[in-house]
ROGU-465270 format. One record per residue (C-alpha): residue in three letters; x, y, z. Coordinates in Angstrom, 1 decimal, always signed. Layout:
// residues N
<node><code>Ala</code><xx>X</xx><yy>Y</yy><zz>Z</zz></node>
...
// end
This chain:
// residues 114
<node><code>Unk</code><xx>-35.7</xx><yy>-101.5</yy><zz>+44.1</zz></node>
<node><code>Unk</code><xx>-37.7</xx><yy>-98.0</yy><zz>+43.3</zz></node>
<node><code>Unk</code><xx>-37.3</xx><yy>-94.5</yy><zz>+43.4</zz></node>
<node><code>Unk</code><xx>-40.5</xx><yy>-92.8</yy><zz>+43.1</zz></node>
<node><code>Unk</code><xx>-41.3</xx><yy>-89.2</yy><zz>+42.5</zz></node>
<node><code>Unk</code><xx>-44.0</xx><yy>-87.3</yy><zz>+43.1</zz></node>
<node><code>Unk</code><xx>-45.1</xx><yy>-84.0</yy><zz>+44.3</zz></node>
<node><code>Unk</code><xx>-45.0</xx><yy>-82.5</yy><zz>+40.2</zz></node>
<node><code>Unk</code><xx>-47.8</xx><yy>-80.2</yy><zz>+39.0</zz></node>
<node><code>Unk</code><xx>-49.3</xx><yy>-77.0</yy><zz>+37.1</zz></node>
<node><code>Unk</code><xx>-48.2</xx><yy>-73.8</yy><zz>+39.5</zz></node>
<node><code>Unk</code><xx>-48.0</xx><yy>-70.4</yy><zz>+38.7</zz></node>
<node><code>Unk</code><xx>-45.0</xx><yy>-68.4</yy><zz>+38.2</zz></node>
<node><code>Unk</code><xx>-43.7</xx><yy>-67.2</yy><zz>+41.6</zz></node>
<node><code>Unk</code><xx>-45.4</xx><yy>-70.2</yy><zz>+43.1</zz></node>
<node><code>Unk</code><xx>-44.2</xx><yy>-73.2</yy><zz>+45.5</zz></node>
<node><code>Unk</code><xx>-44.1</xx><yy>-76.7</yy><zz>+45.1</zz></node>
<node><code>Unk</code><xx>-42.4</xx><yy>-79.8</yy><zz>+46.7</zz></node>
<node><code>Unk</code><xx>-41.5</xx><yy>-83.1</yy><zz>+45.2</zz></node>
<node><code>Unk</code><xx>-40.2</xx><yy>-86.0</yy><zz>+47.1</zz></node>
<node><code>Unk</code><xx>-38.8</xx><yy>-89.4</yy><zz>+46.0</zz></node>
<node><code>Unk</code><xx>-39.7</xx><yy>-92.3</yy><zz>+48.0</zz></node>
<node><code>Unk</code><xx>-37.1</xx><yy>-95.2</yy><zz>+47.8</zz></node>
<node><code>Unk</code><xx>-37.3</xx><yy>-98.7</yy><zz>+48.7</zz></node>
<node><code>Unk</code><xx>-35.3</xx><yy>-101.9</yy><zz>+48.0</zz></node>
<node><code>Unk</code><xx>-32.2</xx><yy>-100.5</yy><zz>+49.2</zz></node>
<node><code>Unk</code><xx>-30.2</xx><yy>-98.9</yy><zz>+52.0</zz></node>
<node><code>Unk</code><xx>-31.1</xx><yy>-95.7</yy><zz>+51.6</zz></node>
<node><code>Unk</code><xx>-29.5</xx><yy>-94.3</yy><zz>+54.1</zz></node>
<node><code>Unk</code><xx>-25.9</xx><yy>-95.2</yy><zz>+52.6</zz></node>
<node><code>Unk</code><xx>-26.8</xx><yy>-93.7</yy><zz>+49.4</zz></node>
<node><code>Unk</code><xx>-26.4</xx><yy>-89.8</yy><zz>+48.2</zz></node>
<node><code>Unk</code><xx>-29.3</xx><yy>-88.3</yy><zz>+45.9</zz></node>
<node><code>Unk</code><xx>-29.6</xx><yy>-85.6</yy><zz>+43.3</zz></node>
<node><code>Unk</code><xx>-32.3</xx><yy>-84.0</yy><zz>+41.7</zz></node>
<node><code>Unk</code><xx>-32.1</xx><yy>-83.7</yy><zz>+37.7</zz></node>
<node><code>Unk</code><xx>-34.6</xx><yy>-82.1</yy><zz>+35.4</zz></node>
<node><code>Unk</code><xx>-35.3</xx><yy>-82.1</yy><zz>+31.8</zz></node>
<node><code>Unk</code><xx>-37.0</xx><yy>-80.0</yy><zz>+29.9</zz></node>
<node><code>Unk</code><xx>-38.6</xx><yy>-80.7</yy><zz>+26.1</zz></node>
<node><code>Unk</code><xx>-35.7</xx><yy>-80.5</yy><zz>+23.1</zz></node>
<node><code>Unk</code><xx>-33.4</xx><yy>-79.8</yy><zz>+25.9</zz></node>
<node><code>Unk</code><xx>-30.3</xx><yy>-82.1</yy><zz>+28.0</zz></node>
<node><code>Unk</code><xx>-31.0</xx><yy>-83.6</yy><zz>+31.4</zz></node>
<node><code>Unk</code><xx>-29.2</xx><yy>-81.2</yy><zz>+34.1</zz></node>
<node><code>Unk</code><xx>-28.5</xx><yy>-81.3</yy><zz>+37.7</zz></node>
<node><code>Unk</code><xx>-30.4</xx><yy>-79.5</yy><zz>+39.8</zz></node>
<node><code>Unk</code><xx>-29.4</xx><yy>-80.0</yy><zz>+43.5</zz></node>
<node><code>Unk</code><xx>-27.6</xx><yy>-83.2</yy><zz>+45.5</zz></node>
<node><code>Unk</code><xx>-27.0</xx><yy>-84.2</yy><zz>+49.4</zz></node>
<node><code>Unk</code><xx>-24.8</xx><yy>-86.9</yy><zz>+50.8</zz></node>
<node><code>Unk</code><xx>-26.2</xx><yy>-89.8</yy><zz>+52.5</zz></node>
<node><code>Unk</code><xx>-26.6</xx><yy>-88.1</yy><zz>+56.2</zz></node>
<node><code>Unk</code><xx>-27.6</xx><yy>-84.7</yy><zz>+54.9</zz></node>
<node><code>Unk</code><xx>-23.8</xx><yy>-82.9</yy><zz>+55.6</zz></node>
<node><code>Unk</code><xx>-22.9</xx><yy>-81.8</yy><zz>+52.2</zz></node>
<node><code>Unk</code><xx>-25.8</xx><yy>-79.7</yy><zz>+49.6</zz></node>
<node><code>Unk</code><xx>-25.3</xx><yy>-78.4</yy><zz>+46.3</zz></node>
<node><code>Unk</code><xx>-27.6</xx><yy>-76.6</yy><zz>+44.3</zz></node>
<node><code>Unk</code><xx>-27.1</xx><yy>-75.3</yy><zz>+40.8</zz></node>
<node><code>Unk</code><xx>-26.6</xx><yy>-71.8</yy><zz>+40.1</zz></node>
<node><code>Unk</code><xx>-30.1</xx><yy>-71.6</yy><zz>+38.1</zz></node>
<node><code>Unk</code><xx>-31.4</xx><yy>-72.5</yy><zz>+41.7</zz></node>
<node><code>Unk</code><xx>-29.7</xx><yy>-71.6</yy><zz>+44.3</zz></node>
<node><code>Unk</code><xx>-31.7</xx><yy>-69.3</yy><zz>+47.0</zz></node>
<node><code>Unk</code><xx>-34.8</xx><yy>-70.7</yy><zz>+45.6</zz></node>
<node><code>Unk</code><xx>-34.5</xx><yy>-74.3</yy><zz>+46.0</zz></node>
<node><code>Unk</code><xx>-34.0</xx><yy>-76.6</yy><zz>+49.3</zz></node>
<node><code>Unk</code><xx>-32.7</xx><yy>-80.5</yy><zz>+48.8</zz></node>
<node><code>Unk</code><xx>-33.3</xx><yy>-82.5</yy><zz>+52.1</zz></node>
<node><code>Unk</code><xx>-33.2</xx><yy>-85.6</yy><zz>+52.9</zz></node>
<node><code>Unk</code><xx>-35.2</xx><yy>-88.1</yy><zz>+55.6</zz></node>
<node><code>Unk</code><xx>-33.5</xx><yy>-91.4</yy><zz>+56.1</zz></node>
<node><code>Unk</code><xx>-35.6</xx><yy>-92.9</yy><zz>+58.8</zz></node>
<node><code>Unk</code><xx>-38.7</xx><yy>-92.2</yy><zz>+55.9</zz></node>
<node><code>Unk</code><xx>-36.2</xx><yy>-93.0</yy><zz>+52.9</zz></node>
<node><code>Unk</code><xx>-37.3</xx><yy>-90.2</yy><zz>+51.0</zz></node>
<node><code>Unk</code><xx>-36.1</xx><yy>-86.7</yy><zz>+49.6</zz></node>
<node><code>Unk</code><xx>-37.7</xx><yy>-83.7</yy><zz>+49.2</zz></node>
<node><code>Unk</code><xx>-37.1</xx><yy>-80.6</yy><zz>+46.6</zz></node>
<node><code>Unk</code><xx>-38.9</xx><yy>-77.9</yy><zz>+48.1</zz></node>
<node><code>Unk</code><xx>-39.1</xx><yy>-75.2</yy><zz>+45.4</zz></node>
<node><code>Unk</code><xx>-40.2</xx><yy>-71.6</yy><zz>+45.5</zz></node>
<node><code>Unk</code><xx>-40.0</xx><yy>-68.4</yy><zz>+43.0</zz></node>
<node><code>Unk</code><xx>-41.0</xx><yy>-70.8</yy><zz>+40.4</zz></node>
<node><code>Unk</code><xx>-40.4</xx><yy>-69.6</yy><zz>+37.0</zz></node>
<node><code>Unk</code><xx>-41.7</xx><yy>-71.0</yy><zz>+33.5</zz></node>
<node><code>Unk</code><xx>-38.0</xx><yy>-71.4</yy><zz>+33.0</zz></node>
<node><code>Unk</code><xx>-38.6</xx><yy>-74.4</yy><zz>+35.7</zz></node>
<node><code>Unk</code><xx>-41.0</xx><yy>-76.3</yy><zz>+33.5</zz></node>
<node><code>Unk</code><xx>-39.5</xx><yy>-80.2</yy><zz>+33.1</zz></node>
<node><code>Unk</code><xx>-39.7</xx><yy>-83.5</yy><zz>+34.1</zz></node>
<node><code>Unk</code><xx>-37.8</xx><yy>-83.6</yy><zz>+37.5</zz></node>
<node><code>Unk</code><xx>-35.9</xx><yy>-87.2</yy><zz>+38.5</zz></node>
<node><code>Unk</code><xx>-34.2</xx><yy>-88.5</yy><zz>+41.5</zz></node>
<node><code>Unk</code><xx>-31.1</xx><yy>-90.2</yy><zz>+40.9</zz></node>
<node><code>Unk</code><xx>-29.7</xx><yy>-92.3</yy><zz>+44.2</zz></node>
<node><code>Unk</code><xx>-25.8</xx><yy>-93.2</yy><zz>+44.1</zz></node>
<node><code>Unk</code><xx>-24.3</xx><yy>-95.6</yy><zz>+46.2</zz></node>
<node><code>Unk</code><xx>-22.9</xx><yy>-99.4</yy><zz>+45.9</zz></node>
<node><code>Unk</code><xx>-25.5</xx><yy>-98.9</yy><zz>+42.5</zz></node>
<node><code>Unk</code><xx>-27.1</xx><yy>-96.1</yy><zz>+40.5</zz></node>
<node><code>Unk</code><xx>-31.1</xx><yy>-95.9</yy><zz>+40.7</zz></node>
<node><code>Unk</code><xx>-33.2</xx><yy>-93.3</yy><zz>+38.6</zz></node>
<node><code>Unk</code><xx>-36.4</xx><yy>-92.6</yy><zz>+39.3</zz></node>
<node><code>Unk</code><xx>-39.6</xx><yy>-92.6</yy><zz>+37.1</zz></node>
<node><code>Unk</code><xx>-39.7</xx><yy>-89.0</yy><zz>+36.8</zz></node>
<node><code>Unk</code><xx>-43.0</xx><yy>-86.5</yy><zz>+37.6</zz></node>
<node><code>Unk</code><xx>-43.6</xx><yy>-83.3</yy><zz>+35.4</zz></node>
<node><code>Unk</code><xx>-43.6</xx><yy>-79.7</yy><zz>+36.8</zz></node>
<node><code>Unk</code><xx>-45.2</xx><yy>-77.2</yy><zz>+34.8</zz></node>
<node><code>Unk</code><xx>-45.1</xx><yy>-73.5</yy><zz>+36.1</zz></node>
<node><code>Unk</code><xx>-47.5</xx><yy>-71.2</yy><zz>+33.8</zz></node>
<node><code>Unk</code><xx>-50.0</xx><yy>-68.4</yy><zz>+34.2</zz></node>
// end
């Protein structure tokens, strides 16, 4: 079983990136995801979720209009495309799959500086 991020990277502020999360081992399709981030000296928050067939999105407020969750079962991945990226953005971003179990991903580090 893995979830595996990837996508991370140096951007500038106001720029664009988009991380996905590859899984495998597991019925995907049965599971919903969320996207978490932490950032150094600071908690691990939720960023944005979607149900297992895509009908129900959440983002957090510190996101919302500037982040897209979406979800591809027949590739079992999901994507977090980000735009308007600001330094207050910079952290380790994880997928985190819940279903019939909980799987975390490894984690891949977004860094948005000038």
């Amino acid at each position: 079983v893995q979830l595996v991020e990837s996508g991370g990277g140096l951007v500038q502020p106001g720029g664009s990136l988009r991380l996905s999360c590859a899984a495998s081992g597991f019925t995907f399709s049965y599971y919903g995801v969320r996207w978490y981030r932490q950032a150094p000296g600071k908690e691990r928050e939720w960023v944005a979720g979607i149900s297992s067939h895509g009908g129900m999105i959440n983002y957090a407020d510190s996101v919302k209009g500037r982040f897209t969750i979406s979800k591809d079962n027949a590739m079992k991945t999901v994507y977090l495309q980000m735009s308007s990226l600001k330094p207050e953005d910079t952290a380790v971003y994880y997928c985190y799959a819940q279903g019939a179990s909980t799987y975390w991903g490894q984690g891949t580090q977004v860094t948005v500086s000038s």
